[in-house]
C-alpha positions as CSV (number, residue, x, y, z in Angstrom):
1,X,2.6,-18.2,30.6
2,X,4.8,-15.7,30.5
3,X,7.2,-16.8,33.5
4,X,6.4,-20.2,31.9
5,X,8.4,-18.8,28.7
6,X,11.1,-16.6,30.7
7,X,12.4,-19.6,31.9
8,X,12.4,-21.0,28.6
9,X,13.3,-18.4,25.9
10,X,16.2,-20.0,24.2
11,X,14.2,-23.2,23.4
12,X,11.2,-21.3,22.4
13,X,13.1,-18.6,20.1
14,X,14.8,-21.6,18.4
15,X,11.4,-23.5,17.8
16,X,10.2,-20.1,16.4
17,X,13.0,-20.0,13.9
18,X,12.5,-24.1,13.0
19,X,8.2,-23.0,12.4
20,X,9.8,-20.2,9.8
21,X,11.8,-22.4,8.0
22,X,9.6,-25.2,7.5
23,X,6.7,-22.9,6.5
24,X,9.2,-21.1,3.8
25,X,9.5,-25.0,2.9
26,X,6.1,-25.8,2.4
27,X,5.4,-22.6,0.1
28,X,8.9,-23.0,-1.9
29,X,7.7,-27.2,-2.4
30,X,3.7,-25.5,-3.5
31,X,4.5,-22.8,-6.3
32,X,1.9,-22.3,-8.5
33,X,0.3,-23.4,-11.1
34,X,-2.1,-21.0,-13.0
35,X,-4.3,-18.0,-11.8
36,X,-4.6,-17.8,-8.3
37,X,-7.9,-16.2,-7.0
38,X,-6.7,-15.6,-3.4
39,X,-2.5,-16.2,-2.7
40,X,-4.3,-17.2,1.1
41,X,-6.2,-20.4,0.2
42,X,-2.9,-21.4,-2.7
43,X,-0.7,-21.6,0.3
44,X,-0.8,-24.5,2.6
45,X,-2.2,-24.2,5.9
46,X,1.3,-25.0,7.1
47,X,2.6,-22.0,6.0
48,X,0.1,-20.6,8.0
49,X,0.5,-22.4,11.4
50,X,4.2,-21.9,11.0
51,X,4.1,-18.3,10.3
52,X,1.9,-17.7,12.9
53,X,3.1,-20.2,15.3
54,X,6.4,-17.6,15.0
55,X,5.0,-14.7,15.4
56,X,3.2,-15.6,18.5
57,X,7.0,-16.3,20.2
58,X,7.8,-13.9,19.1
59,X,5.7,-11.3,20.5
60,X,5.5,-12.9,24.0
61,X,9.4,-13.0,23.9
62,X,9.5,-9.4,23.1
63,X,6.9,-8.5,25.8
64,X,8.3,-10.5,28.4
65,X,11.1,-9.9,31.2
66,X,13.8,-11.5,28.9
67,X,17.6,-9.9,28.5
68,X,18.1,-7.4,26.1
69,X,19.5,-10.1,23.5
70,X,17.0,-12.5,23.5
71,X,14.2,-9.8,22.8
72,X,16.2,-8.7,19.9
73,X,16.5,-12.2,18.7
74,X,12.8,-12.5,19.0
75,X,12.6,-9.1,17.4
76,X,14.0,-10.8,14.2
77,X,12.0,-13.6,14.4
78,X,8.7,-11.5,14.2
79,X,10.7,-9.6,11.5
80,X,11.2,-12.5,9.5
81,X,8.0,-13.9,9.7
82,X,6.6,-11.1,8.4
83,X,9.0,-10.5,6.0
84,X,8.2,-14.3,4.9
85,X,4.6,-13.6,4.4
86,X,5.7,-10.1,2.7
87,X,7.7,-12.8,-0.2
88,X,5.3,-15.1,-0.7
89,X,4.4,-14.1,-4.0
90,X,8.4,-14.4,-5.2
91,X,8.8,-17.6,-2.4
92,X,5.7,-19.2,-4.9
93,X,6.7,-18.3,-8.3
94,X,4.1,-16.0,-9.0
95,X,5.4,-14.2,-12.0
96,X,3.8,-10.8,-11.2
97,X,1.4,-8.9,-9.0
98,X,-0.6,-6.1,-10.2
99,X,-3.3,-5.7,-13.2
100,X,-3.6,-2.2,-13.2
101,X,-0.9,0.7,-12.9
102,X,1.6,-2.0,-12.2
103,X,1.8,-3.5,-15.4
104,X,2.2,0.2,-17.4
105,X,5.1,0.9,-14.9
106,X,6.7,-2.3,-16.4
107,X,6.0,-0.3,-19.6
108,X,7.7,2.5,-18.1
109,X,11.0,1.3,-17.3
110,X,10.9,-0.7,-20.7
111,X,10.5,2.4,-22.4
112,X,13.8,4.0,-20.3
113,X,16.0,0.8,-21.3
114,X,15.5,1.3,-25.1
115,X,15.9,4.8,-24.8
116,X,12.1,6.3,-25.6
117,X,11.3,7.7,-22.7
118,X,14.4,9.8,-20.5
119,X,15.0,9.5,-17.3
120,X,14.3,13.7,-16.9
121,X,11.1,13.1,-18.1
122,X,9.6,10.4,-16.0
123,X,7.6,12.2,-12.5
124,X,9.2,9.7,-10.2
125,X,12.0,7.7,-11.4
126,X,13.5,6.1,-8.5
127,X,11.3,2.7,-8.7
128,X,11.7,2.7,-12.6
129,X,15.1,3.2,-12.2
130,X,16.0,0.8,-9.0
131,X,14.1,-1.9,-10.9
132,X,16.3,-1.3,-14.2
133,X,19.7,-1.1,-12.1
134,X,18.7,-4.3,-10.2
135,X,17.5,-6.2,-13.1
136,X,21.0,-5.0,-14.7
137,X,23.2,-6.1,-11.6
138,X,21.5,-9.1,-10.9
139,X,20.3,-10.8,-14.6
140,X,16.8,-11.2,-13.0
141,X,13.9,-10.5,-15.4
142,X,12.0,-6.9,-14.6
143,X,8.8,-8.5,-13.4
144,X,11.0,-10.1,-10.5
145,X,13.1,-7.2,-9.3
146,X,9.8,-5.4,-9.0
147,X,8.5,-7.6,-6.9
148,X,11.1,-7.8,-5.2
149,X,11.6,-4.2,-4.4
150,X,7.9,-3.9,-2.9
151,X,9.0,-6.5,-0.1
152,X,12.4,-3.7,0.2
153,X,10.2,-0.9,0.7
154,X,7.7,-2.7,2.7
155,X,10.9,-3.6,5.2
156,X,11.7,-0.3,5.4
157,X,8.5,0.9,7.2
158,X,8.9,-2.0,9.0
159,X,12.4,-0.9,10.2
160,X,11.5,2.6,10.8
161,X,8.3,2.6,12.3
162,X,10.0,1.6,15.8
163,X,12.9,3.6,15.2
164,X,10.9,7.1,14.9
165,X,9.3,6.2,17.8
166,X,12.0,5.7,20.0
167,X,13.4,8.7,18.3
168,X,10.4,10.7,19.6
169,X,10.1,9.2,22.7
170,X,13.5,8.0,23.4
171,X,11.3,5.0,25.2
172,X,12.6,1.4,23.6
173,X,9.6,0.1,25.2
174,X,7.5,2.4,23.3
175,X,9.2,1.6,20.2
176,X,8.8,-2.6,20.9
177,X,5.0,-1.8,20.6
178,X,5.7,0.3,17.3
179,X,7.6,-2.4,15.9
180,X,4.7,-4.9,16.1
181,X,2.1,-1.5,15.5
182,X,4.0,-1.3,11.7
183,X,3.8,-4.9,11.1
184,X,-0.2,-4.3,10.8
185,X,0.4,-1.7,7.4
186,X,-2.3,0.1,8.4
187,X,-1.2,2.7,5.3
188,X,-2.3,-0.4,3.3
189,X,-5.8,-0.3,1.9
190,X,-6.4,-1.6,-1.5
191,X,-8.1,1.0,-2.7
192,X,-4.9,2.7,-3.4
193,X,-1.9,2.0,-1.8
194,X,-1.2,-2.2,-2.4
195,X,2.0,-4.4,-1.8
196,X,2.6,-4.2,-5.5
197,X,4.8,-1.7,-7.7
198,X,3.3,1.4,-7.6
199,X,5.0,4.4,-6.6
200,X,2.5,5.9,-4.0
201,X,2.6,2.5,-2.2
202,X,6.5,2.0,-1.9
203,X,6.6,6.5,-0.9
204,X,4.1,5.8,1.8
205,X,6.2,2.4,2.9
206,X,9.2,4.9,3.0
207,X,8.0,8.0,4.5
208,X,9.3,6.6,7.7
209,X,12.5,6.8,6.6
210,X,12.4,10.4,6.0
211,X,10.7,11.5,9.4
212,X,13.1,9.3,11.1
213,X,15.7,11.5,9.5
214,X,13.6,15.2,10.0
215,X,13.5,14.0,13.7
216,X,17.6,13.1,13.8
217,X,18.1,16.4,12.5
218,X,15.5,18.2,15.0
219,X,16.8,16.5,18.0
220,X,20.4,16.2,17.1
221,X,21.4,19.1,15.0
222,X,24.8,18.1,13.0
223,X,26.0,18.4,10.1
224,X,26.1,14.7,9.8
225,X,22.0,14.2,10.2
226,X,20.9,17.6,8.4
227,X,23.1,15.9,5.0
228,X,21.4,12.5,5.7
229,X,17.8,14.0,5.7
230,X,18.8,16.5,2.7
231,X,19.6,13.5,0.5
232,X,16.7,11.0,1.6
233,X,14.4,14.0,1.1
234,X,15.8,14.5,-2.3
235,X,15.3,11.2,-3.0
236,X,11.5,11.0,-2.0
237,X,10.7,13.8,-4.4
238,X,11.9,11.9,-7.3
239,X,10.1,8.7,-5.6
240,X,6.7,10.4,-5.5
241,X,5.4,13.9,-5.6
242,X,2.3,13.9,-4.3
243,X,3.6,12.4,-1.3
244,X,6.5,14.5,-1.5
245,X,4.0,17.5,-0.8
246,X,2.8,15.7,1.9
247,X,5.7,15.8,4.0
248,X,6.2,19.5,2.5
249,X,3.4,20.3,3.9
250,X,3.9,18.0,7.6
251,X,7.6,19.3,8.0
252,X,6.8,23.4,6.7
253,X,4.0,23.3,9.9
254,X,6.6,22.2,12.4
255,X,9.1,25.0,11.2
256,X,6.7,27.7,11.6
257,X,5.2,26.1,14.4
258,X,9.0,26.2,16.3
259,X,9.7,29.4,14.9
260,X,6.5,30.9,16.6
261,X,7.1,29.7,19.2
262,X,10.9,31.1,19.2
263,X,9.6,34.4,18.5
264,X,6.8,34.7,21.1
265,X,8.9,32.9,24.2
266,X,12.3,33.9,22.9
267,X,12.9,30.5,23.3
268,X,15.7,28.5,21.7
269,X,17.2,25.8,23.9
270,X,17.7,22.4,23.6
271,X,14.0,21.4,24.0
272,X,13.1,23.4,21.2
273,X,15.3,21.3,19.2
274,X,17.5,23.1,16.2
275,X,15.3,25.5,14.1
276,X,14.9,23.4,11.0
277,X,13.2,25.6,8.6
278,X,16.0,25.8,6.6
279,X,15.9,22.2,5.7
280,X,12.6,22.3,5.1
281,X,13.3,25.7,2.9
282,X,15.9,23.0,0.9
283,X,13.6,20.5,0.7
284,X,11.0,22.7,-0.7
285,X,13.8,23.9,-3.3
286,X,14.1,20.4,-4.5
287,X,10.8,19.6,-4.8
288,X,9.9,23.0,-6.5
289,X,13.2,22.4,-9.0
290,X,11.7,18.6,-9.7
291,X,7.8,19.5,-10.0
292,X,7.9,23.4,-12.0
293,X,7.4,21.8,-15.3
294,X,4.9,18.5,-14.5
295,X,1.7,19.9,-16.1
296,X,-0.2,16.7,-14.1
297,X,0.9,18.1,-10.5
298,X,-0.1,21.3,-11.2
299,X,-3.5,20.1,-12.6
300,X,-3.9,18.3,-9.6
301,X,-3.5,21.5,-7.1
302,X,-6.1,23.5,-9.5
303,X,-8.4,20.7,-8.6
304,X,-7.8,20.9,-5.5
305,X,-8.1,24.7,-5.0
306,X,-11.4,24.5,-7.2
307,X,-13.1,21.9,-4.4
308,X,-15.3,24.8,-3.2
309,X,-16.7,25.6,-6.1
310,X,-17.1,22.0,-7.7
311,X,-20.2,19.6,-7.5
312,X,-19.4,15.7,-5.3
313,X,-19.9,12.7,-6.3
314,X,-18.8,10.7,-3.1
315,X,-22.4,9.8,-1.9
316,X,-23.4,8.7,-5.0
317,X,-20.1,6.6,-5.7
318,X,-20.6,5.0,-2.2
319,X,-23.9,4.2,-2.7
320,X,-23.2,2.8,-6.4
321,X,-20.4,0.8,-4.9
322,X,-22.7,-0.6,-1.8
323,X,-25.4,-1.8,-4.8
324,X,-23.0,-3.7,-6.3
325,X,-21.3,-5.2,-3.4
326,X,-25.2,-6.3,-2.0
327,X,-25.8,-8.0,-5.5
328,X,-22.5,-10.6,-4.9
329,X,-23.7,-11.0,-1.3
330,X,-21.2,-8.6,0.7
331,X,-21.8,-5.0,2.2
332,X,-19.6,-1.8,2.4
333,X,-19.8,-2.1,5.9
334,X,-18.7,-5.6,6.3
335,X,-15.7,-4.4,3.4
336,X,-15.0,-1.2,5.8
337,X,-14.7,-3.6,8.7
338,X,-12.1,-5.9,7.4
339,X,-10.5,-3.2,6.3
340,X,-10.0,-0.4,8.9
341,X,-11.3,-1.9,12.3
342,X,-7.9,-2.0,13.4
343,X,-7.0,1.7,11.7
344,X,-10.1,2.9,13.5
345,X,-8.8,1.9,16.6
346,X,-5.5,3.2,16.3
347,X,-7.2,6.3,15.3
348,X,-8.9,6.5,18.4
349,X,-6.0,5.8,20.5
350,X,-3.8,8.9,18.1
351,X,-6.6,11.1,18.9
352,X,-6.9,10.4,22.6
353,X,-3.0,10.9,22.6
354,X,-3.1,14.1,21.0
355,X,-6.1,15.6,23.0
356,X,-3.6,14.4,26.2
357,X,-0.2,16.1,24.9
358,X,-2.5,19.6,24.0
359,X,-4.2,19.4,27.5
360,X,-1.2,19.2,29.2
361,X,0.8,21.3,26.9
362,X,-1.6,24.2,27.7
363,X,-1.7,23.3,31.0
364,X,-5.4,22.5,31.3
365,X,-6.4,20.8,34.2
366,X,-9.6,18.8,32.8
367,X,-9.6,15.2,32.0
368,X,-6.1,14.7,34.0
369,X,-6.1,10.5,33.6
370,X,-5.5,11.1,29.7
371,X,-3.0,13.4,30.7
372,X,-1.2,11.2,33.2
373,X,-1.9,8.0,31.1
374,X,-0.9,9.1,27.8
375,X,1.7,11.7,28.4
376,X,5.3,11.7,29.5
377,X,6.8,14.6,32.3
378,X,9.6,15.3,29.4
379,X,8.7,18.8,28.3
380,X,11.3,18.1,25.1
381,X,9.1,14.9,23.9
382,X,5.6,16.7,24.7
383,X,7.0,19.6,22.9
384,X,8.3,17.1,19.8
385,X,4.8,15.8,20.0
386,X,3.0,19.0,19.9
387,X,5.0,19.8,16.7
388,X,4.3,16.2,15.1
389,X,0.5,16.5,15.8
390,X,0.2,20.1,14.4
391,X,1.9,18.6,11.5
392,X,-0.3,15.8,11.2
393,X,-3.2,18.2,11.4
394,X,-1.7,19.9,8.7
395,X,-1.6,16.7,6.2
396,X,-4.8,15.7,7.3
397,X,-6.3,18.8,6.0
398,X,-5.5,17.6,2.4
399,X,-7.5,14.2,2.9
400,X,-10.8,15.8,3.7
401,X,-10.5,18.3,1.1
402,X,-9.7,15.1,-1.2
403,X,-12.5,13.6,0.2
404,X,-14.9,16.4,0.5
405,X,-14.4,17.5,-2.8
406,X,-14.7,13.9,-4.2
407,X,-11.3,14.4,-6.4
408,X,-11.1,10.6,-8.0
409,X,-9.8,8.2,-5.4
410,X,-6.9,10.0,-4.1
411,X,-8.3,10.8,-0.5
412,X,-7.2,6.7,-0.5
413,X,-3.3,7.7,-1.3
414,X,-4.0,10.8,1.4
415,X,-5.3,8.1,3.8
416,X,-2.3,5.8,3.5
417,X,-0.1,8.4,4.2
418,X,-2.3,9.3,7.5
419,X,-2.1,6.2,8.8
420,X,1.9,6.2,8.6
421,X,1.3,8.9,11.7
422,X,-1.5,7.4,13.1
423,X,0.5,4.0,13.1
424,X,3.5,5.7,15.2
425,X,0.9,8.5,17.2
426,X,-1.3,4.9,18.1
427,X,1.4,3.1,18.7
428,X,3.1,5.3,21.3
429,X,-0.5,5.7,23.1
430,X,-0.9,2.2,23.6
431,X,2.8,2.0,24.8
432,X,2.0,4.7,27.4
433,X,-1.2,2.7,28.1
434,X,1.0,-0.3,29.0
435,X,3.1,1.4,31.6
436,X,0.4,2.7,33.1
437,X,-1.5,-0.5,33.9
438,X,2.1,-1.6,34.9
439,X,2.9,1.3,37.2
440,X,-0.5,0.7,39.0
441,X,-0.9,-3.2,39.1
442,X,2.1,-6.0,37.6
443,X,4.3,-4.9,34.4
444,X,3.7,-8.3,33.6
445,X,0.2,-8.1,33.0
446,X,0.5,-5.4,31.5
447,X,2.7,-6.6,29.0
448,X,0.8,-9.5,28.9
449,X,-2.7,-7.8,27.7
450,X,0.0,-5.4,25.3
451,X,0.7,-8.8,23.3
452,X,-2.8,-10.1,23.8
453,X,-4.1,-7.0,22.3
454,X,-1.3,-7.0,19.6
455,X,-2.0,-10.5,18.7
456,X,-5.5,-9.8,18.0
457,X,-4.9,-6.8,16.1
458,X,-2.4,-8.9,14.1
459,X,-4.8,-12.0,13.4
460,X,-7.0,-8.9,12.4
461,X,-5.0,-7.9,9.6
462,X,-3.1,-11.0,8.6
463,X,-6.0,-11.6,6.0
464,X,-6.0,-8.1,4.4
465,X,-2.6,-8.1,3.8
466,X,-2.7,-9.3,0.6
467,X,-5.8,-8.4,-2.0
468,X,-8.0,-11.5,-1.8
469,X,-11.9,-12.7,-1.8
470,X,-11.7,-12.0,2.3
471,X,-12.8,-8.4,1.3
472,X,-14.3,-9.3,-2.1
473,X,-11.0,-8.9,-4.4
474,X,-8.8,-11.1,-6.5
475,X,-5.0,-11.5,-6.1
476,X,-4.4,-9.2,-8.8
477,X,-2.0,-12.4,-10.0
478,X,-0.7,-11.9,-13.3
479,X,0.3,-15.4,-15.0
480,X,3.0,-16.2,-17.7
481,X,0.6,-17.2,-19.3
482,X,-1.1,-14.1,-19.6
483,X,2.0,-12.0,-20.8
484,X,2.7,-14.7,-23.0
485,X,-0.9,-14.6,-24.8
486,X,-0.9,-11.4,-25.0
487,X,2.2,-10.5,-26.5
488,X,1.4,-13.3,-29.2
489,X,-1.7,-11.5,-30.0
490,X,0.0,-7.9,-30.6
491,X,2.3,-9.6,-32.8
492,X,-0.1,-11.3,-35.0
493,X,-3.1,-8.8,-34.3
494,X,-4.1,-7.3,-37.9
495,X,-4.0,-3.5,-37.0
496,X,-7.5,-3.0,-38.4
497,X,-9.1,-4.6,-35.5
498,X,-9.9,-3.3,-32.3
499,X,-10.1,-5.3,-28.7
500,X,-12.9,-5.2,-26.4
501,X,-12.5,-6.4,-23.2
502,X,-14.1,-8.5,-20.1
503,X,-12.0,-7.4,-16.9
504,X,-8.5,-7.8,-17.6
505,X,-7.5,-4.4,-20.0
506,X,-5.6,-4.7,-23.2
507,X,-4.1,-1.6,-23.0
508,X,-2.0,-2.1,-19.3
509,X,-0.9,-5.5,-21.1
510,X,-0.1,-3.0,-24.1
511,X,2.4,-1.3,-21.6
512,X,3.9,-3.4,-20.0
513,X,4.8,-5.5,-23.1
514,X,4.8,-2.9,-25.9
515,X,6.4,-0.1,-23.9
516,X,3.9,2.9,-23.2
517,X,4.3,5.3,-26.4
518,X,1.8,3.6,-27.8
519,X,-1.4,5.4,-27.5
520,X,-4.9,3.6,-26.1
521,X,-6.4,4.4,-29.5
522,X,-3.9,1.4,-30.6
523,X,-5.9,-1.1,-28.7
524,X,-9.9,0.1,-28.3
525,X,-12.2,1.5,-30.7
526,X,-14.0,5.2,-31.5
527,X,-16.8,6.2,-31.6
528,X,-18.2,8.6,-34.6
529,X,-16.7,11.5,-32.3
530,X,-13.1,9.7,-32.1
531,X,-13.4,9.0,-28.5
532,X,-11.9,5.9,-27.5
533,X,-14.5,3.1,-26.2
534,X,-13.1,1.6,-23.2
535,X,-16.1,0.9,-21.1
536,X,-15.7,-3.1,-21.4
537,X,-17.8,-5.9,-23.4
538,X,-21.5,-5.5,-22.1
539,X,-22.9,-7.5,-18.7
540,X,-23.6,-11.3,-19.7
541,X,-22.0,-10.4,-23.1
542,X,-25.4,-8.3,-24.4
543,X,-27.4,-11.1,-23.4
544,X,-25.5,-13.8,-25.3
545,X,-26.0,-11.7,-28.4
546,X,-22.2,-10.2,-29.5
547,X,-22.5,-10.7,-33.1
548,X,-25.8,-8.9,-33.2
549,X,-24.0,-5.8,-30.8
550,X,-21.0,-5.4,-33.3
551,X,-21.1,-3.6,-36.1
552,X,-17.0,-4.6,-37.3
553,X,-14.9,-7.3,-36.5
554,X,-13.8,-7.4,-33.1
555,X,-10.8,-9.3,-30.7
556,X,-12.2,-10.6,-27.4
557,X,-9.1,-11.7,-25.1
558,X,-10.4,-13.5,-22.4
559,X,-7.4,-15.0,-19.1
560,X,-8.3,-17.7,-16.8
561,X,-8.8,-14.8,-14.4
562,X,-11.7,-13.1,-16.4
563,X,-13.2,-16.9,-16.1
564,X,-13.1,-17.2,-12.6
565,X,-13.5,-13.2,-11.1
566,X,-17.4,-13.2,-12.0
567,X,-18.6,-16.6,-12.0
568,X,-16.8,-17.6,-9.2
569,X,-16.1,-14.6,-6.9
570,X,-19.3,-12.3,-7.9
571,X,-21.6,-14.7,-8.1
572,X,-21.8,-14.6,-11.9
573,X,-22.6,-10.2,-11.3
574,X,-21.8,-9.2,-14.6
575,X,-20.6,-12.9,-16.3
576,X,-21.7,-16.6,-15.8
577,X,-20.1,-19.8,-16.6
578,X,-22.9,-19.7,-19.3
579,X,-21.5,-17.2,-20.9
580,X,-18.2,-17.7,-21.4
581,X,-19.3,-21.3,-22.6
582,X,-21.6,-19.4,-25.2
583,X,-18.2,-18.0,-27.1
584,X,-17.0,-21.4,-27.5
585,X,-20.0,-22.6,-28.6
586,X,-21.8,-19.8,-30.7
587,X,-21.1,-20.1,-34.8
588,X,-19.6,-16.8,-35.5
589,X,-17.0,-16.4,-32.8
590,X,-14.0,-18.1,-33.6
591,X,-11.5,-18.7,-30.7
592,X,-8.2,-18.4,-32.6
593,X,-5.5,-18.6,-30.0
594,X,-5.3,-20.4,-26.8
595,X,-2.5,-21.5,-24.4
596,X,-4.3,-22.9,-21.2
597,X,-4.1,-19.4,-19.4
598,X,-5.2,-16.9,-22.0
599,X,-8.2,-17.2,-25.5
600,X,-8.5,-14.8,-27.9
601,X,-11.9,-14.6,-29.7
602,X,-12.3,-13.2,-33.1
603,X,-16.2,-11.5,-32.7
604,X,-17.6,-11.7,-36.4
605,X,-20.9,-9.4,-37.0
606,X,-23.7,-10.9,-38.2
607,X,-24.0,-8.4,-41.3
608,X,-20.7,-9.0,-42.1
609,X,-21.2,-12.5,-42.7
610,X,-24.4,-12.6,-44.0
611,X,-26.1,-12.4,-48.0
């Protein structure tokens, strides 16, 4: 097939770029309509044969014995297929992604435009303040530039996934299966890191970008590349902090590593590369500058710090969590499956790469085929590697005390930013893989199973791209409809009611359309202690029996979405169709706005109403 296409390429390439278009048709010609439970199933199935009708030609392009220029044509087809399927939600008309954090970041950079909130005081301003700018330059409303700077970010690990690799290997052939490795966004998980705004996700989708840079620096020390890496490392801190320590952490073990090893070889030539601790000493600065007065970071480290001497709750969440997926017919280890079969693998194939490069960098004779297969003869890349793996090491410490010690759900931000490692460490094993099997029987079939295998891996991964039923979530899709009900009902809401709430929460819908100096209080009641009640309206709305379970007058906003999640998706877990048609039905609950998208109940209490 592969000769087959050789002789072919042009004709092929331009078929690939014809399936693009026509799919970007067929999703501009289907925008939607109202909520949309999974963005997979709203798309036509031409969209999907088109998109992956592309990609396919594109990868057996690429890992065929084609010219240089028709692989990097096929290289942009792949690269805008994905970036296709990376826009639907702006191709579609969605008018925003996110329900949780997402929405109070809107709040956030409303709160810098009209001046509450400075730009000094925000933890990580650069996607508040890129959205603002954008929104500024281009007359686009916020809720659009944000989306459209997750697809940005997301393109830049796309971009510099490949382009470390060939960095670290100076091996394009390695960096063809990296390219087609970071198209999987295997930092992606949905439990933390999603393709919607939220600062973790779009540091994580730029770390590349900054350990492209260190590696520049390491491997050719200028003035040029040390200034370049100095002001994108700048950058990250105000991007994200926490995963600005992360790279603190992975860059500070490669300087002491190389200085070490300096002092105990007396060692400095080219292959150690230049001795970058100062860099890392002025990134440090920066980040230490940015982070001295953020009471939340430091909160965080005590937590950390205290792990050893603080009871777990990670058995118990799991199992909680594995209950409740087993009541809507789904497991936690079908969810883990779908999730990270591929990151698993890739895992694997990091590990067996870094057990090869510290064999052979100790020169231990044991296991030599890992050492032949997955290592190269240059003692500057094994010596690179050796570096990048004891940084990894380092980083990796962080997750397992995050998930040891049970610490929310960080350890899921602490995995994404693994898996930006693992992604390039996997990726260059199952490069090195490939010329193996080519050195020892065809390079043809062996870049023929290296697209198989990457086509799998891609069909893999293709569904969990995107939050969706496939692993028991919604969309996260946030409607016009919804803002629009919403802010309707702040404006008239009399302020000596309180909301309660079914899924969707009053107070991120506060933020994003009320700004975020208005406390939670605003929006939830107390309790005779003055905590705020926020733990949402009881399972099958106390048994169909609200005005009884009220002691005041009470709002109940309920979206399309809060009518379709349970019923539909969780097999009615904690609400049924029933229910929902018992508030428009029960005397005593009055639905008092409506818009087709969004119903606002008005609970009245049975004692209140009563003589």
């Amino acid at each position: 097939m592969l000769t087959r296409l050789s002789e072919y390429s042009k004709v092929w390439l331009f078929l690939g770029f014809i399936a693009v278009s026509i799919s970007t048709a067929a999703a501009y010609q289907t925008p939607v309509t109202g909520y949309e439970i999974s963005i997979y199933t709203g798309t036509p199935i031409v969209f999907w044969t088109g998109i992956c009708i592309s990609l396919l030609i594109s990868i057996l392009v690429v890992f065929s014995n084609f010219n240089s220029h028709e692989r990097y044509v096929g290289i942009l087809l792949s690269a805008l297929s994905m970036t296709t399927i990376l826009s639907l939600p702006i191709i579609r008309g969605y008018h925003y992604i996110g329900t949780s954090d997402s929405l109070s970041h809107l709040g956030t950079v409303r709160d810098m435009n009209s001046g509450l909130m400075s730009v000094t005081v925000n933890r990580y301003p650069v996607v508040h303040t890129l959205g603002s700018v954008f929104s500024d330059a281009t007359g686009l409303e916020l809720h659009h530039t944000f989306m459209i700077l997750v697809v940005v970010f997301t393109v830049c690990f796309f971009v510099f996934i490949p382009l470390t690799i060939r960095r670290l290997t100076y091996d394009s052939r390695l960096a063809y299966v990296g390219l087609y490795s970071g198209f999987l966004l295997l930092p992606i998980n949905h439990l933390s890191p999603s393709l919607y705004i939220h600062p973790t996700s779009q540091a994580i989708m730029y770390a590349p970008v900054i350990i492209y840079t260190f590696i520049a620096a390491y491997r050719e020390p200028n003035r040029t590349n040390s200034i370049i890496f100095l002001l994108v490392s700048t950058m990250f801190v105000f991007l994200h902090l926490q995963q600005a320590a992360n790279l603190i952490v992975f860059f500070a073990m490669i300087a002491a590593l190389q200085v070490g090893r300096s002092v105990l070889t007396n060692k400095r030539g080219v292959a150690s590369g230049k001795l970058v601790y100062s860099l890392v000493a002025v990134f440090g600065l920066v980040f230490w500058l940015w982070v001295q007065n953020i009471e939340t970071f430091w909160t965080s480290v005590a937590d950390t710090i205290l792990v050893p001497f603080t009871e777990t709750e990670v058995a118990q969440t799991a199992a909680s969590r594995g209950v409740s997926l087993g009541q809507v017919g789904g497991s936690v280890e079908e969810v883990f499956l779908k999730l990270f079969l591929v990151s698993v693998v890739y895992s694997v194939l990091a590990a067996i790469l870094m057990i090869g490069v510290l064999l052979r960098s100790s020169k231990v004779s044991s296991i030599r085929l890992i050492q032949d297969v997955f290592t190269s003869d240059s003692h500057a890349e094994r010596l690179l590697l050796l570096y990048f793996i004891g940084g990894f090491v380092a980083v990796s410490s962080i997750f397992f005390i995050y998930l040891i010690g049970g610490i929310s759900d960080q350890y899921f931000r602490h995995q994404g930013t693994i898996m930006v490692f693992v992604t390039m460490l996997g990726a260059i094993a199952l490069g090195r893989a490939m010329i193996f099997f080519g050195r020892h029987s065809s390079a043809r079939a062996a870049r023929g199973t290296t697209a198989a295998v990457l086509v799998v891996f891609l069909v893999l991964t293709l569904p969990i791209i995107f939050s969706s039923p496939y692993i028991y979530y919604t969309s996260d899709h946030v409607t016009e409809a919804h803002i629009n009900g919403y802010e309707t009902t702040f404006e008239y809401q009399e302020d000596t009611m309180s909301f309660d709430v079914v899924r969707s929460s009053v107070d991120r819908y506060g933020n994003a359309i009320q700004g975020r100096e208005i406390p939670r209080d605003a929006y939830y009641r107390e309790d005779e202690d003055g905590n705020v009640i926020n733990d949402g309206i009881p399972d099958h709305f106390a048994s169909q029996s609200l005005r009884e379970y009220y002691d005041q007058r009470m709002y109940v906003p309920v979206t399309d979405a809060d009518r379709i999640r349970d019923p539909i998706l969780w097999n009615g877990f904690r609400f049924s169709h029933d229910d929902f048609r018992y508030l428009d039905n029960e005397p005593g609950i009055n639905k008092v706005q409506s818009n087709g998208g969004y119903d606002l109940y008005v609970i009245e209490p049975i004692d209140e109403i009563s003589f």
